[in-house]
N, CA, C and O atoms as a MOPAC input file, in Angstrom:
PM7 MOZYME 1SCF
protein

 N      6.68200 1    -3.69900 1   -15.51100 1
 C      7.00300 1    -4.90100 1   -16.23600 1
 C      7.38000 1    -4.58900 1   -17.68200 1
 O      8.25900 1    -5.29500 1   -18.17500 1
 N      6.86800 1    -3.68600 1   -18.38200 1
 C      7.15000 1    -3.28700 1   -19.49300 1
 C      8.58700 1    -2.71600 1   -19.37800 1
 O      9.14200 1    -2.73100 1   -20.47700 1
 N      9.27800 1    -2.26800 1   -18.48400 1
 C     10.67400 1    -1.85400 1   -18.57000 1
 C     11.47900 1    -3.07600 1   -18.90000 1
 O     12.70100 1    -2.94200 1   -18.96200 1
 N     10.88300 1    -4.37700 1   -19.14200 1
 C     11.80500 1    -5.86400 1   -19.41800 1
 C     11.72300 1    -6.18000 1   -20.37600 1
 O     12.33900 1    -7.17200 1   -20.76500 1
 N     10.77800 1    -5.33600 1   -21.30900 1
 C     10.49600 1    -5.85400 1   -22.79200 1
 C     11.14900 1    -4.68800 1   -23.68100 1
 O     11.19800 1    -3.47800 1   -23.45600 1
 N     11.71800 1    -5.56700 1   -24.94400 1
 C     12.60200 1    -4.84400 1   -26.04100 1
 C     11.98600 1    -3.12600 1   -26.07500 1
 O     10.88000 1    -3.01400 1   -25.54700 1
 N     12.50100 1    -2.02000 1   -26.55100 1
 C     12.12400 1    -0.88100 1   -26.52600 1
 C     12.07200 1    -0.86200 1   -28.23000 1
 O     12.95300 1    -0.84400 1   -29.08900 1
 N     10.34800 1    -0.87800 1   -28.28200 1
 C      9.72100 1    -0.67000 1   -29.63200 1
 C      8.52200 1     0.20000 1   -29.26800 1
 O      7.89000 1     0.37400 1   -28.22600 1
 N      8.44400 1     0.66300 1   -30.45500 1
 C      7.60600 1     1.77100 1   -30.49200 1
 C      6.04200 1     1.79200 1   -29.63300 1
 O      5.44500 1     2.60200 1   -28.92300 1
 N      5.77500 1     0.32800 1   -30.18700 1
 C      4.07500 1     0.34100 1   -29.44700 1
 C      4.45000 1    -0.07000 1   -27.86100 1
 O      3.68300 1     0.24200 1   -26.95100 1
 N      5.81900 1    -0.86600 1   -27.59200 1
 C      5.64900 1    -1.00500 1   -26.30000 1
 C      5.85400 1     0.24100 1   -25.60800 1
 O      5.16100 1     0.47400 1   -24.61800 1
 N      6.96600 1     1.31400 1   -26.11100 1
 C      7.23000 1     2.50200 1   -24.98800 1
 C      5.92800 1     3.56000 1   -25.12300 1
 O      5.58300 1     4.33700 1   -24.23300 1
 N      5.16400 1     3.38900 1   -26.67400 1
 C      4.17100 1     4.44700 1   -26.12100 1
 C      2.72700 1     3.53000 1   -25.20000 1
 O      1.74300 1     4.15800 1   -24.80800 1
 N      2.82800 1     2.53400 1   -25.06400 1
 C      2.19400 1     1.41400 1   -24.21400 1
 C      2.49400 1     1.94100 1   -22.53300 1
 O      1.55800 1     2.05200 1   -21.74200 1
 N      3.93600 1     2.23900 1   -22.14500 1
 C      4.51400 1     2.22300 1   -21.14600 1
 C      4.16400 1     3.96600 1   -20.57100 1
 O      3.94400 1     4.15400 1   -19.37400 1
 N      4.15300 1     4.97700 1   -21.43500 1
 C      3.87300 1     6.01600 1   -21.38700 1
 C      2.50400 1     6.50200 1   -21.16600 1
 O      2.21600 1     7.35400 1   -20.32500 1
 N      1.71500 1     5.95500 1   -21.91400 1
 C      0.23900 1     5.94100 1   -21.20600 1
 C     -0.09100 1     5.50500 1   -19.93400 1
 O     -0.76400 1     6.15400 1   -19.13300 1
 N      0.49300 1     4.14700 1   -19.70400 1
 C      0.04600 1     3.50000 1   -18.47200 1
 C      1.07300 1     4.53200 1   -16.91800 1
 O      0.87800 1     4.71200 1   -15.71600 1
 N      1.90400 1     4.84900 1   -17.71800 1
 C      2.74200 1     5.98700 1   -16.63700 1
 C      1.89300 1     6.72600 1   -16.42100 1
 O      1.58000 1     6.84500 1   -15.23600 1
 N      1.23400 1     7.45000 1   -17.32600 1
 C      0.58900 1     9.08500 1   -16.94900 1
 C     -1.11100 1     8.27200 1   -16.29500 1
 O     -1.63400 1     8.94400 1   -15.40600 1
 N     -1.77300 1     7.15500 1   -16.63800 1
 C     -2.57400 1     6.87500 1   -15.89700 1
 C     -2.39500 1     6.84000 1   -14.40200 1
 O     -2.86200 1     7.72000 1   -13.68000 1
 N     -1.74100 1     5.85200 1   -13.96800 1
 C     -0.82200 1     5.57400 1   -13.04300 1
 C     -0.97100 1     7.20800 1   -11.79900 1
 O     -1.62800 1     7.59100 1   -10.83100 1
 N      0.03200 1     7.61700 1   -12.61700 1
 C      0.48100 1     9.18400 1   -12.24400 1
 C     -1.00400 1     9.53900 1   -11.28800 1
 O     -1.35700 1     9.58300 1   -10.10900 1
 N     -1.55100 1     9.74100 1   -12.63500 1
 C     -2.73200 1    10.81500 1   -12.55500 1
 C     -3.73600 1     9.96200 1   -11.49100 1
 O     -4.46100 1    10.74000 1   -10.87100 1
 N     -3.90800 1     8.77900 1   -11.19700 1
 C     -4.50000 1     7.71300 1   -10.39800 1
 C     -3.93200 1     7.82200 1    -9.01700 1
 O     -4.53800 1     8.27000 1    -8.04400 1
 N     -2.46700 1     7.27800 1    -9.03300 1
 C     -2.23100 1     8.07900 1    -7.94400 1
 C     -2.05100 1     9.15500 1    -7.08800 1
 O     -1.57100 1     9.18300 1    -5.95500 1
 N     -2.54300 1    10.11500 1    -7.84700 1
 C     -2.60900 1    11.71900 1    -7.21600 1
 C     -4.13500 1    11.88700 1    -7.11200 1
 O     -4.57800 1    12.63800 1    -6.24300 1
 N     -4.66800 1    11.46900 1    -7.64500 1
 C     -6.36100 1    11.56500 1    -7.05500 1
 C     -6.73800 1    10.51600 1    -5.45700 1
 O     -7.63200 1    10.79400 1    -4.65800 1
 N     -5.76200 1     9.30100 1    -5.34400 1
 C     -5.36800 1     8.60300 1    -4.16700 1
 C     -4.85200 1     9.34100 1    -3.13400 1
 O     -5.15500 1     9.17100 1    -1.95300 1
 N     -4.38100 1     9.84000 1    -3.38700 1
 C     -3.45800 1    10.82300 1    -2.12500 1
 C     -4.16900 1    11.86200 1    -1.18300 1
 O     -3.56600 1    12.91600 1    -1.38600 1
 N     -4.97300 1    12.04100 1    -0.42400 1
 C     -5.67900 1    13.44700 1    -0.00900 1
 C     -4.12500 1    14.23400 1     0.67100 1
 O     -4.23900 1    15.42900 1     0.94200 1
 N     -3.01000 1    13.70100 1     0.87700 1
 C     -2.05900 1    15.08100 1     1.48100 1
 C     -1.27300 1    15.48200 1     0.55100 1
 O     -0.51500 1    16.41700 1     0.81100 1
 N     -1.25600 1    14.87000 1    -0.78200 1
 C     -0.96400 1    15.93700 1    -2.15400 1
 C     -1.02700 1    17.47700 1    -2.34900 1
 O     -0.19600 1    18.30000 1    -2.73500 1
 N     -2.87000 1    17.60100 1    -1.76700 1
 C     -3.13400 1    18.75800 1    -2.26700 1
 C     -2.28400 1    19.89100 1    -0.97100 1
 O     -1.74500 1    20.95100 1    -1.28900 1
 N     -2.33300 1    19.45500 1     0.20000 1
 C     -1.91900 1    19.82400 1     1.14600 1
 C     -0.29400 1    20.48000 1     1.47200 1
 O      0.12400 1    21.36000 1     2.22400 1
 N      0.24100 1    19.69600 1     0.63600 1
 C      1.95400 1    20.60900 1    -0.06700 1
 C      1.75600 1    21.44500 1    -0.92400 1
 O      2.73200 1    22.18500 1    -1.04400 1
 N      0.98200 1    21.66800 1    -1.55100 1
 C      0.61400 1    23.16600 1    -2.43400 1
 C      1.30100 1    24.09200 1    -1.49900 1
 O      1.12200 1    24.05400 1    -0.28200 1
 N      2.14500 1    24.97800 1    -2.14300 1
 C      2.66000 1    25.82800 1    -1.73500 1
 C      1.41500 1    27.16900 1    -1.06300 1
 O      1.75700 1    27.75700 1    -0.03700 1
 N     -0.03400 1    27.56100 1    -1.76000 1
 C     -0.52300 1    28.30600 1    -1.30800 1
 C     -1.80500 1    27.48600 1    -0.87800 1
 O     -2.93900 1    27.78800 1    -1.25000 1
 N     -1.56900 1    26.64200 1    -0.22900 1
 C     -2.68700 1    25.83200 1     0.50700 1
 C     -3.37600 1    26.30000 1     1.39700 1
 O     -2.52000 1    26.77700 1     2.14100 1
 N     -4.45700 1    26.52600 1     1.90700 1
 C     -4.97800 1    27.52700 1     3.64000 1
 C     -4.15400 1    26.28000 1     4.51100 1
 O     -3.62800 1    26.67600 1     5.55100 1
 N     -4.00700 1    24.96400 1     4.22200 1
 C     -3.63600 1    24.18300 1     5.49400 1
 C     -1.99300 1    24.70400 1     5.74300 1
 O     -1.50500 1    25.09500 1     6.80300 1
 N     -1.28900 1    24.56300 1     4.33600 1
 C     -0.15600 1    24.79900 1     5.30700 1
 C      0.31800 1    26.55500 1     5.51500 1
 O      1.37500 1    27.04100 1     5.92000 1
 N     -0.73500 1    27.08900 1     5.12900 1
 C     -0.34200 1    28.71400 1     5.72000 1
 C     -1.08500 1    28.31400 1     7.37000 1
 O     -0.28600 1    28.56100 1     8.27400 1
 N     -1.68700 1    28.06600 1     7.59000 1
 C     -2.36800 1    27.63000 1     8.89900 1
 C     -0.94900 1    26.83400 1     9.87300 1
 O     -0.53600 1    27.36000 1    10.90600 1
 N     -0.47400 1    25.78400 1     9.42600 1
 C      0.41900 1    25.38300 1     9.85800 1
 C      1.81500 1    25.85400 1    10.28000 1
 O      2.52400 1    25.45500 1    11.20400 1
 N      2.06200 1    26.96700 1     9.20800 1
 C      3.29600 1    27.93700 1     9.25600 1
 C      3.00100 1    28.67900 1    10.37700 1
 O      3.95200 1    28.81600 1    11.14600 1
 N      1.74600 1    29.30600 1    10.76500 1
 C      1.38100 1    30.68500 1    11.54000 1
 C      1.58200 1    30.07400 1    12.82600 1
 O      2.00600 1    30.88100 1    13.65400 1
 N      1.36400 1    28.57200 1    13.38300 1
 C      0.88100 1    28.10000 1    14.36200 1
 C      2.02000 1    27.82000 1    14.90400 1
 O      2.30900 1    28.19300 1    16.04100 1
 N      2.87900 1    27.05800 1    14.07300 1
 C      4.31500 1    26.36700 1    14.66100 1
 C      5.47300 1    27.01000 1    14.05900 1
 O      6.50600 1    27.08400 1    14.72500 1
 N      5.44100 1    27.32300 1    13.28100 1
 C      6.70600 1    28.15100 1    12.73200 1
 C      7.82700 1    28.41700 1    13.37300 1
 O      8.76900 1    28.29500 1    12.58900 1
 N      8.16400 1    28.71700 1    14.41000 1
 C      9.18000 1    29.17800 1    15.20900 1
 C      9.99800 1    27.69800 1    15.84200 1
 O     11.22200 1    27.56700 1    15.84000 1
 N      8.92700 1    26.56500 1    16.41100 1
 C      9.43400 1    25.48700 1    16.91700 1
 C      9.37700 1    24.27800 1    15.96800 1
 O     10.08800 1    23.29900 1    16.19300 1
 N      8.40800 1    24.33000 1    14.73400 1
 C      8.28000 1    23.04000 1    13.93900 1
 C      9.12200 1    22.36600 1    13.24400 1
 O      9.49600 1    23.04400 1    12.28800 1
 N      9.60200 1    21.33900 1    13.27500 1
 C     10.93000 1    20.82500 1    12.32900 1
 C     10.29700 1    20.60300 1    10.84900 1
 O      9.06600 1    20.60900 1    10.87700 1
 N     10.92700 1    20.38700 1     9.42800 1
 C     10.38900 1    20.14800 1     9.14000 1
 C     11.48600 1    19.45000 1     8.21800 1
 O     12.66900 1    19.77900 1     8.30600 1
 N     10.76700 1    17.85700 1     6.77100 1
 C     11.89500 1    16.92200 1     6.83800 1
 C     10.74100 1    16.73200 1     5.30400 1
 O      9.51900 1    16.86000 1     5.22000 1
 N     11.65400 1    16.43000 1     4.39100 1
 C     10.94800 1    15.96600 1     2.93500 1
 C     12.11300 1    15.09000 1     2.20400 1
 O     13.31200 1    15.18500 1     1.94000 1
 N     11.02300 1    14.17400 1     2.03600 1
 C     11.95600 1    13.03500 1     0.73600 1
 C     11.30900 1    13.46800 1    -0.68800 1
 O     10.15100 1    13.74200 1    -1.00600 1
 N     12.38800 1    13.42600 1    -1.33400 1
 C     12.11700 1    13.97700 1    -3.18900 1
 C     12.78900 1    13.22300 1    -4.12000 1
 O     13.74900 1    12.58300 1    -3.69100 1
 N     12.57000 1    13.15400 1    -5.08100 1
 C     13.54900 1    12.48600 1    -6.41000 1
 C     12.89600 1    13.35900 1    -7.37100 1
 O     11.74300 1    13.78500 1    -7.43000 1
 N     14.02200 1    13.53700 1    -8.18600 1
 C     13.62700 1    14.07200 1   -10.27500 1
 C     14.16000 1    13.04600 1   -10.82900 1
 O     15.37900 1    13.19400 1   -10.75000 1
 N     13.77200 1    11.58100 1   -11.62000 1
 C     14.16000 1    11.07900 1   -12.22600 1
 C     14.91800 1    12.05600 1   -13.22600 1
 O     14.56000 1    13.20800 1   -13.47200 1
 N     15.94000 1    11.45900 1   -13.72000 1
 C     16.32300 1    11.90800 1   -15.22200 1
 C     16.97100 1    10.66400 1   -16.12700 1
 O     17.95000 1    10.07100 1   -15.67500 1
 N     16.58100 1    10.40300 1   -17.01300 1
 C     16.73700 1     9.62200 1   -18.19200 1
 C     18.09700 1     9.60800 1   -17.93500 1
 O     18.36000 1    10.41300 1   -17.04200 1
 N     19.22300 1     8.92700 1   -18.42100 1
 C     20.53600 1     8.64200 1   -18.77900 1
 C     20.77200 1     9.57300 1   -20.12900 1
 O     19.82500 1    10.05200 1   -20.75200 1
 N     22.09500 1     9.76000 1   -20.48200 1
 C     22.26800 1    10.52400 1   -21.31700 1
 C     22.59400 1     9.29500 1   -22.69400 1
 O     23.30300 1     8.31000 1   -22.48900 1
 N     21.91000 1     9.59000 1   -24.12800 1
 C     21.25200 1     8.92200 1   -25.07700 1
 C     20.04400 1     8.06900 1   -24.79300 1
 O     19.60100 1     7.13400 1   -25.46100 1
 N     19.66300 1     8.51100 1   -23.82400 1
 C     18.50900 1     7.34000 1   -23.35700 1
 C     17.80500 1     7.43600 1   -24.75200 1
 O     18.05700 1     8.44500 1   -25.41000 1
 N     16.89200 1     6.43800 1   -25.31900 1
 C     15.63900 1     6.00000 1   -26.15800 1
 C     14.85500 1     7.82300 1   -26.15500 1
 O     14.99300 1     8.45600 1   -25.10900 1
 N     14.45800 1     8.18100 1   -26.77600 1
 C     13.54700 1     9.26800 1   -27.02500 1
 C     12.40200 1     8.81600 1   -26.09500 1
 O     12.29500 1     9.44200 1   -25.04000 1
 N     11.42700 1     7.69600 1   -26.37000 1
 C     10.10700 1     7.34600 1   -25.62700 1
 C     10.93400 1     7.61600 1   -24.08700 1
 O     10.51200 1     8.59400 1   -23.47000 1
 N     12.26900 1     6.69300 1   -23.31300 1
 C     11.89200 1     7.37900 1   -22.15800 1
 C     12.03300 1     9.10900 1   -21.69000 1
 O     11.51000 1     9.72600 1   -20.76200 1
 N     12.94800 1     9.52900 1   -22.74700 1
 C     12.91900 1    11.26300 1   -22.16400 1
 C     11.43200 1    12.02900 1   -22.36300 1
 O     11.14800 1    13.07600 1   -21.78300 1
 N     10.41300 1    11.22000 1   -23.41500 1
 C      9.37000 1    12.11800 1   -23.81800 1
 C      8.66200 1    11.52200 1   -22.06200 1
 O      8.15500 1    12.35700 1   -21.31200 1
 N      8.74600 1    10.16800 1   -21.69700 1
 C      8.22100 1     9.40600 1   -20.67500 1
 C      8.46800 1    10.40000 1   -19.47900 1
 O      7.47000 1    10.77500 1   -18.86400 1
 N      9.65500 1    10.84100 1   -19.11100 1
 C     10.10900 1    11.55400 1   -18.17500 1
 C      9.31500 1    12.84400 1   -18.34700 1
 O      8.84500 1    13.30800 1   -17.30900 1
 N      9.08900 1    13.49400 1   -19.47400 1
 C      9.14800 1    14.89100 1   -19.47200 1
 C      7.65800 1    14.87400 1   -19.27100 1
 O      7.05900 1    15.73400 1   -18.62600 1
 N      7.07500 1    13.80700 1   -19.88400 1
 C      5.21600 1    13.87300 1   -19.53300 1
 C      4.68500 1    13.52500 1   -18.28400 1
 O      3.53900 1    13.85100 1   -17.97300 1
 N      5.70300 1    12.65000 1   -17.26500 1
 C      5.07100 1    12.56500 1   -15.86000 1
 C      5.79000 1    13.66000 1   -15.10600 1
 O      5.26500 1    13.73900 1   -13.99500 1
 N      6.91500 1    14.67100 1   -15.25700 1
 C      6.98600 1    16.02200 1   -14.82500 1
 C      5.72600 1    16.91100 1   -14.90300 1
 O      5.19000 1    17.42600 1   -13.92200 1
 N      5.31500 1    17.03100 1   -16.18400 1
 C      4.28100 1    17.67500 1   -16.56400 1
 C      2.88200 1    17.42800 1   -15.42800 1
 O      2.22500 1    18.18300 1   -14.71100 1
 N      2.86200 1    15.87800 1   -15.73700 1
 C      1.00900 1    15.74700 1   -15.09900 1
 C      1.63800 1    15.85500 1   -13.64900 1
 O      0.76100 1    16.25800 1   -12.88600 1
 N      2.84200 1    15.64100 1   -12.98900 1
 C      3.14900 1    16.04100 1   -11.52000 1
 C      3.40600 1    17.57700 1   -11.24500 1
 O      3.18200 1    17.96400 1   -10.09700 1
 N      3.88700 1    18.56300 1   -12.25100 1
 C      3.90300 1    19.97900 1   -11.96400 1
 C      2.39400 1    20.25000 1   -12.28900 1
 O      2.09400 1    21.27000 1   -11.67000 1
 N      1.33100 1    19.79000 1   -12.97900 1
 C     -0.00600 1    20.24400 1   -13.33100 1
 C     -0.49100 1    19.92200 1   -11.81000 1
 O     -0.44000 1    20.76400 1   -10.91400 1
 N     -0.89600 1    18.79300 1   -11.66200 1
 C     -1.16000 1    18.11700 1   -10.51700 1
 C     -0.47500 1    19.05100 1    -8.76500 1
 O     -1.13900 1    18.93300 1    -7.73500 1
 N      0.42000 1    19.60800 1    -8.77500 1
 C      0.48600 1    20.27200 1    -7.83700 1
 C      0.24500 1    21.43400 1    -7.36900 1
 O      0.38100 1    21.72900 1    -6.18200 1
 N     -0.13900 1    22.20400 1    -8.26700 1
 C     -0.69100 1    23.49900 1    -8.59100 1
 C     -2.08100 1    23.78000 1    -8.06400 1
 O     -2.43700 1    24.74700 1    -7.39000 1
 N     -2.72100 1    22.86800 1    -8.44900 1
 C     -4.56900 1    22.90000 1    -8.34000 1
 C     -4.87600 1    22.45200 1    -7.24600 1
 O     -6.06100 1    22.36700 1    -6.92500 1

């Protein structure tokens, strides 16, 4: 909802907090998050088992800001990359 209101300072760093809450809220929601970790035991388990016959199918997006976008949304973009590359690691 805040994407409908004028872009001022207290609203985009308003919008930026509640992003990285958000973020970080919904990745503690998720239990098959941790499970795409690239060095996960589940999906080395999964590779060994099916590998040869398993299909396999992923939906993705990288937002990216527009070019001159507002500063608050590129810092916005670059801080929920961050807590989503932190967040996938661990």
């Amino acid at each position: 909802m805040l994407d409908y209101v004028p872009d001022i300072p207290v609203i985009e760093v308003l919008n930026i907090v509640i992003s990285v809450v958000v973020a970080v809220g919904a990745y503690e929601g998720l239990d098959q998050i941790p499970v795409m970790n690239p060095g996960s035991s589940w999906l080395a388990d999964l590779n060994q088992k099916n590998a040869a016959t398993a299909g396999y199918h992923a939906i993705s997006s990288d937002y990216r800001p527009a070019e001159g976008a507002p500063l608050a949304r590129v810092a916005r973009d670059r801080v929920t990359d961050l807590v989503f590359r932190k967040a996938g690691t661990t």
